[in-house]
N, C-alpha and C positions, 0 to 999 in steps of 0.2 A: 482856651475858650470853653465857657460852660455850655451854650445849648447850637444846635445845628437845627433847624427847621427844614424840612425835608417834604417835598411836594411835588406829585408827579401831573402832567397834565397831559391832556388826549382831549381836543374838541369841546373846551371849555370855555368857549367866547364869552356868553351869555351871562355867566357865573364869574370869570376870575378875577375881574377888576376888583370885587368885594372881597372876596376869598384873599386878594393878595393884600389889597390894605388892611383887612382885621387882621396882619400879622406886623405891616408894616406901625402900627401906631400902639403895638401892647405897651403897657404901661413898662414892661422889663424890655429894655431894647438893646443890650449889647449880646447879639445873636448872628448868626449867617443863616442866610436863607436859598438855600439850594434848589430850586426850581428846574426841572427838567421836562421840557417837552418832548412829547413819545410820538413824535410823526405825525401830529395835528395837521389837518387841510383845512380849517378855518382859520380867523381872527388870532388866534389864542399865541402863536410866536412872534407877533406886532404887539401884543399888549404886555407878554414877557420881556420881551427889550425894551418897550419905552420905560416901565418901571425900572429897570434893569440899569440902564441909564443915569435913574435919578436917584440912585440910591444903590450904595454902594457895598452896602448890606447885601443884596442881591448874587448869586452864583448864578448864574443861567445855563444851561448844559440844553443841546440839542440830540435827538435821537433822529435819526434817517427815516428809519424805518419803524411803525409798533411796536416793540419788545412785548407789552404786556405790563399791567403795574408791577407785579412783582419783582421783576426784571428790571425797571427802569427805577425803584427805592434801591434794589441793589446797588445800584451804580452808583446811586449819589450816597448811599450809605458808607461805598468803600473810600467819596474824597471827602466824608463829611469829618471838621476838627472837634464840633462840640463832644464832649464830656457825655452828655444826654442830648439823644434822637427826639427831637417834637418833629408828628407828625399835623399833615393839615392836606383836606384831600381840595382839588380844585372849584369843588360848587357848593362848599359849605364855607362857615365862616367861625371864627373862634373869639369868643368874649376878649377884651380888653385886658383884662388881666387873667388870663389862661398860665401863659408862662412864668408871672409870677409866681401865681398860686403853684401850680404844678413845682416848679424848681424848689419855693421854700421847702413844701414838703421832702422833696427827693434829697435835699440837702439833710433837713431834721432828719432823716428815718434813711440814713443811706445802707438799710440792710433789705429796703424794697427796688424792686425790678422794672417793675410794669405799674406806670400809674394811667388812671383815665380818667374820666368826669361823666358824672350825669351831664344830660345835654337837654335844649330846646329841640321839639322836631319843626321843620319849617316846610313848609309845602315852593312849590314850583312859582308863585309867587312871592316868593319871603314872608308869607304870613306864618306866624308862629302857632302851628294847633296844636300843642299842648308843651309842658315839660316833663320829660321821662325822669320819672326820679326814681324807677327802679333797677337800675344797673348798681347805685351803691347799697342798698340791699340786697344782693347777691349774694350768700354763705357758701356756693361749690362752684369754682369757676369751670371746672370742669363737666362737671354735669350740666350746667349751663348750656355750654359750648356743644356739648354733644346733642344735645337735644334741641339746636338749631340757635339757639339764645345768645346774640351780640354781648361781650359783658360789658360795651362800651365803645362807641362810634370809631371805628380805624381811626378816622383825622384826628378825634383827642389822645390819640397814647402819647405818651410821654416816657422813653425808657431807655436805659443805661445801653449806651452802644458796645462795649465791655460784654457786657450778656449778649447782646446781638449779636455778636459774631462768635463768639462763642459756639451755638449753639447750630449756627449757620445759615445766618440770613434767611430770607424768603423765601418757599421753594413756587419756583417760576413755572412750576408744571400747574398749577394752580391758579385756572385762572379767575376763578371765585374764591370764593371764601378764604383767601391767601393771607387774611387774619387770622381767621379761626385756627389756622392750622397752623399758623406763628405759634399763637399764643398755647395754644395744646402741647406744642413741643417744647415751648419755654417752663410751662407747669411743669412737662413729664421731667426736666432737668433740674425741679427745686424752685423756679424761679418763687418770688415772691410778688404778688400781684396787690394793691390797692386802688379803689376807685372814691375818687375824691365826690364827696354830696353839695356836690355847687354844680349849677348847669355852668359850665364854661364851653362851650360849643353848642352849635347852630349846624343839628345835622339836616340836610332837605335828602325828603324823600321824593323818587319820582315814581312818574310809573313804570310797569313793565309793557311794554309791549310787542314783545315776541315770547314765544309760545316754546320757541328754543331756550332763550335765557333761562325760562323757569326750571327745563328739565335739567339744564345745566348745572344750575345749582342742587339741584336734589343729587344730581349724582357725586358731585364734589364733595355732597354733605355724608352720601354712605361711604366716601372712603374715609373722612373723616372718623369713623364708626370702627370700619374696619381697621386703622390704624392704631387709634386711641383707645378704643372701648372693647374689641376682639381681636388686640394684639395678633393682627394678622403679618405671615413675615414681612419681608422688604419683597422680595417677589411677584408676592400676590399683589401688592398695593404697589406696586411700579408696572404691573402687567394692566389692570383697572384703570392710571391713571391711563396709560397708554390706549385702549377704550374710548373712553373720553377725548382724546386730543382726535382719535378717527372721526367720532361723532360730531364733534363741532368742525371740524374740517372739511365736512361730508353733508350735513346737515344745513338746510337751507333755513332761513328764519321765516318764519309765517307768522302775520300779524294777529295778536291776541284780538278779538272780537268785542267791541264795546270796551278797548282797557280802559279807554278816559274815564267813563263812568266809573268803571269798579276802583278805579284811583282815589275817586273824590268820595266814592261809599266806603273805601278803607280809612278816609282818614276821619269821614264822619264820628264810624264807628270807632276809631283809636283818642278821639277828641273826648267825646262820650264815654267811653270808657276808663277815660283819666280823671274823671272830673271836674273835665273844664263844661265851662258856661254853657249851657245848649243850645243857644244861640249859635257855635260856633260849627256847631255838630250839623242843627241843620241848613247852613249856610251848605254845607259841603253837601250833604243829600238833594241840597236843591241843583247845587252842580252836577249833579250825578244825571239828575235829571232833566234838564235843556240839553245834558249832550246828545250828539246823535245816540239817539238805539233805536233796536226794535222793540215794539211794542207791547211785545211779551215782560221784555224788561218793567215799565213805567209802576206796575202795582205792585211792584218787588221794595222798590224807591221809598213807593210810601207808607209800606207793610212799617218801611225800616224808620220813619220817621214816625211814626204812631208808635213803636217798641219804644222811643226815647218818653215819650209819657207814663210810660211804666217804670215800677220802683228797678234803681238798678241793678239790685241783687237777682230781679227775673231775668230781664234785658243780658244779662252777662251771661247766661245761664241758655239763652237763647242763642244769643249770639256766638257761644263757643262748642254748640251743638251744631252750628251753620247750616240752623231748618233754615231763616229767612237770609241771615247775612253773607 
């Protein structure tokens, strides 16, 4: 078997009906589909089995308890047969012909490791606010990675299971950025990385709304740093990660303040910034605004919807100064 599709699920009611058929109807369809749930308390193990049922394509694996994603790709990584790992996370969706595209390539060019695709970004809606089509423009995936920069939506990679174990699966201590730090350790090994320039995936962004998550990640991103970029030993970056697992353990989540709005003013501004239509820019500043805030907020809202009448060479210039945005 050429490809194993590998997808891990945690509380994905809402999203995986779509997530599992944009896999079920790719245009390339002799694949297995390994689907594992990680301890869901919703819908999401009722809707793994009925699929599961009708199609025989389907692996279903149950988890008791949360492992964590990292932990829970390992597991279906160690019964997966394909040849090549296609990833696909549970609330996003993958173009119709992803796995085509992706597998010709990996076949033509079998001295690359790691493929991914530009992607569509789609909001909590499924509305599409723009296409990211700067991941295949990327020239240092490293330096990328270090300095916080996705080279390409987790759910698109596409990559030799051979080199994934190799190198040694995901490390589960990670409970963010547990891409970035795949991929970091696969370059540090040689790998060879390609990102194909088709949107073949549908990433949605959502919001953040704990106040924990954010530091979480910041601090996952300096061992990142300290690992790859300051060659710190195994030691020091196993004592840190060790930190971190006290602080999320320890640490209670406090809800981010007004996030809905800053949700819909981030995607304003990333719509606007892409050069998509400004219509679509200020559809979202106007979401920002009907949502609950305080009132300090509202002249911030419109500060930002008057910068998009500005040429966008100032606007960008403004905006990545973050006096208004």
């Amino acid at each position: 078997m050429l490809v194993s599709v590998l997808m891990s699920v945690y509380n994905a009611e809402i999203y995986l009906e779509k997530a599992i058929k944009s896999i079920l109807t790719q245009t390339f369809t002799e694949f297995e589909f390994i689907v594992i749930d990680d301890g869901s308390t919703d819908r999401s193990v009722e809707i793994c089995k009925r699929f599961a049922a009708e199609d025989t394509r389907i692996v279903f694996m149950q988890n008791r308890t949360n492992m964590g994603l990292a932990a829970a790709l390992n597991k279906g990584i160690t019964i997966a047969k394909g040849t090549y790992i296609a990833r696909q996370d549970a609330d996003d969706c993958s173009a119709i012909n992803r796995l085509e595209v992706q597998l010709k390539y990996a076949l033509d060019n079998q001295d690359t490791d790691l493929i991914g695709s530009n992607s569509f970004v789609i909001d909590i809606n499924d509305n599409i606010v723009y296409e990211d089509r700067s991941y295949a423009s990327i020239k240092d995936f490293k330096n990328a990675l270090l300095n916080r920069k996705a080279i390409f939506p987790h759910g698109s990679a596409f990559l030799k299971k051979e080199k994934l174990i190799d190198v040694g699966l995901y490390d589960a201590r990670f409970y963010y950025v547990q891409d970035g730090e795949f991929w970091l350790r696969l370059i540090s090994e040689g790998a060879k990385v390609h990102v194909i320039n088709k949107p073949l995936y549908f990433y949605r962004t959502a919001p953040v709304a704990s106040t924990k998550s954010l530091h979480a990640k910041d601090l996952f991103n300096k061992v990142l740093r300290m690992k790859y970029a300051e060659n710190k030993n195994a030691d020091v970056v196993d004592l840190e990660l060790e930190h971190i697992k006290t602080f999320l353990q320890k640490t209670k989540a406090q809800q981010r303040p007004n996030y809905m709005a800053d949700y819909w003013k981030s995607l304003g501004n990333a719509s606007y910034l892409n050069h998509c239509d400004t219509t679509v820019s200020y559809n979202y500043i106007k979401k920002a605004i009907f949502e609950r805030n305080s009132l300090v907020n509202y002249p911030k809202y419109v500060m930002i919807a008057l910068m998009y009448m500005l040429p966008l060479t100032i606007t960008k210039q403004i905006i990545k100064l973050g006096r208004i945005a």
